[in-house]
C-alpha positions as CSV (number, residue, x, y, z in Angstrom):
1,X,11.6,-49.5,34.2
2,X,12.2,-53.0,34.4
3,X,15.0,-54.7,33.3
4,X,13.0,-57.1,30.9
5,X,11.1,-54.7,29.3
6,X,13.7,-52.6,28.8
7,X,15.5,-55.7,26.9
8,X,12.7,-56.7,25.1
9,X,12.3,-52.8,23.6
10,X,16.3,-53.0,23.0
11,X,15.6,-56.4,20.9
12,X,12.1,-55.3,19.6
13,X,14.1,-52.3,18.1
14,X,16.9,-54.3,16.8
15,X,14.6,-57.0,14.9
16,X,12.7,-53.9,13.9
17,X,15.5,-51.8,12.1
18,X,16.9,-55.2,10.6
19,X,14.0,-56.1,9.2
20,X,13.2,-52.7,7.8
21,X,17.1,-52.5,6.1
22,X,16.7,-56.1,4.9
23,X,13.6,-55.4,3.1
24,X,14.6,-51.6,1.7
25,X,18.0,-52.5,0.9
26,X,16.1,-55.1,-2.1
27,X,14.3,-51.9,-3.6
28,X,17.6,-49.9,-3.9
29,X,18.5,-50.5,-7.5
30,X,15.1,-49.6,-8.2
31,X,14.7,-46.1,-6.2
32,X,12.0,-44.5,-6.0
33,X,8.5,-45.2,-4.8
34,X,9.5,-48.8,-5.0
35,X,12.6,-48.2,-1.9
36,X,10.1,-46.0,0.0
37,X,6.8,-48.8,-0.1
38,X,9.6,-51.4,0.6
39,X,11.1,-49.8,3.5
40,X,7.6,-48.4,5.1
41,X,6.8,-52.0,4.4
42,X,9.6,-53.2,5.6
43,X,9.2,-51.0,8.9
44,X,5.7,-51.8,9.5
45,X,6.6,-55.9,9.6
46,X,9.4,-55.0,11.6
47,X,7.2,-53.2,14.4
48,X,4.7,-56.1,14.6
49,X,7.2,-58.5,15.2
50,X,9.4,-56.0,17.5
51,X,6.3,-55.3,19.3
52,X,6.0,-59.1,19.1
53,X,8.8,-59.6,21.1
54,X,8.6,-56.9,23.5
55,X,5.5,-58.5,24.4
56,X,7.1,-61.5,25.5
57,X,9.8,-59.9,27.2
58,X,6.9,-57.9,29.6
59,X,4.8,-61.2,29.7
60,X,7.9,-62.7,31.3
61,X,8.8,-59.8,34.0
62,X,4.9,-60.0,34.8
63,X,5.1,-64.1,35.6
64,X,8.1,-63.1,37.9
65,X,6.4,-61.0,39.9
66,X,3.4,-62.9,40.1
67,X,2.8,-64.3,44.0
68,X,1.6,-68.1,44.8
69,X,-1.8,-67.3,47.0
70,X,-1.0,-68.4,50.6
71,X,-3.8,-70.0,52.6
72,X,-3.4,-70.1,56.1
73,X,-5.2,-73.0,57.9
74,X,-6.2,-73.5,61.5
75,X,-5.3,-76.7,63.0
76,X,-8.8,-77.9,65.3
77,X,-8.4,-80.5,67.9
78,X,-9.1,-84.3,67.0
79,X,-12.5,-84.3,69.1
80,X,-14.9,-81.6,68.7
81,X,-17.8,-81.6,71.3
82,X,-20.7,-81.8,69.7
C-alpha cells in the first residue's frame, strides 16, 4: 500500500474517532438513546469527512505517479525535394 494512502486512512481515522467522541461525549449527562443517536451521529460525520480526507491523501499519491506524455519528433532536412 502506499505510503499516502496509508496516511490519509491513519488521519481519516483519527478525524473520525475525534469527531465521534466530541459529539457523544455532549450526550453523556443525558444517557440513553440521546448518547447512542449522538455518537452514531457523531460517527457517521466523522466517516464523511475521514473518508473526506483519505480521499485527498489518494488523489495526491495518484498526481505523483502521473507521467508527462513524451512526444518524440523527427528532425527533416531544411529542403525537401518536391
Amino acid at each position: 500500500m502506499n505510503g499516502h494512502i496509508a496516511a490519509g486512512l491513519l488521519v481519516g481515522g483519527i478525524f473520525a474517532a475525534l469527531i465521534t467522541w466530541v459529539a457523544a461525549s455532549d450526550a453523556f449527562a443525558e444517557g440513553g438513546f440521546a448518547l447512542l443517536a449522538s455518537a452514531v451521529f457523531g460517527l457517521a460525520a466523522g466517516l464523511c469527512i475521514g473518508g473526506l480526507i483519505a480521499a485527498n491523501f489518494a488523489l495526491l499519491s495518484l498526481e505523483e505517479k502521473e507521467t508527462q506524455k513524451v512526444v518524440a519528433h523527427r528532425e527533416a532536412p531544411a529542403h525537401l525535394p518536391v
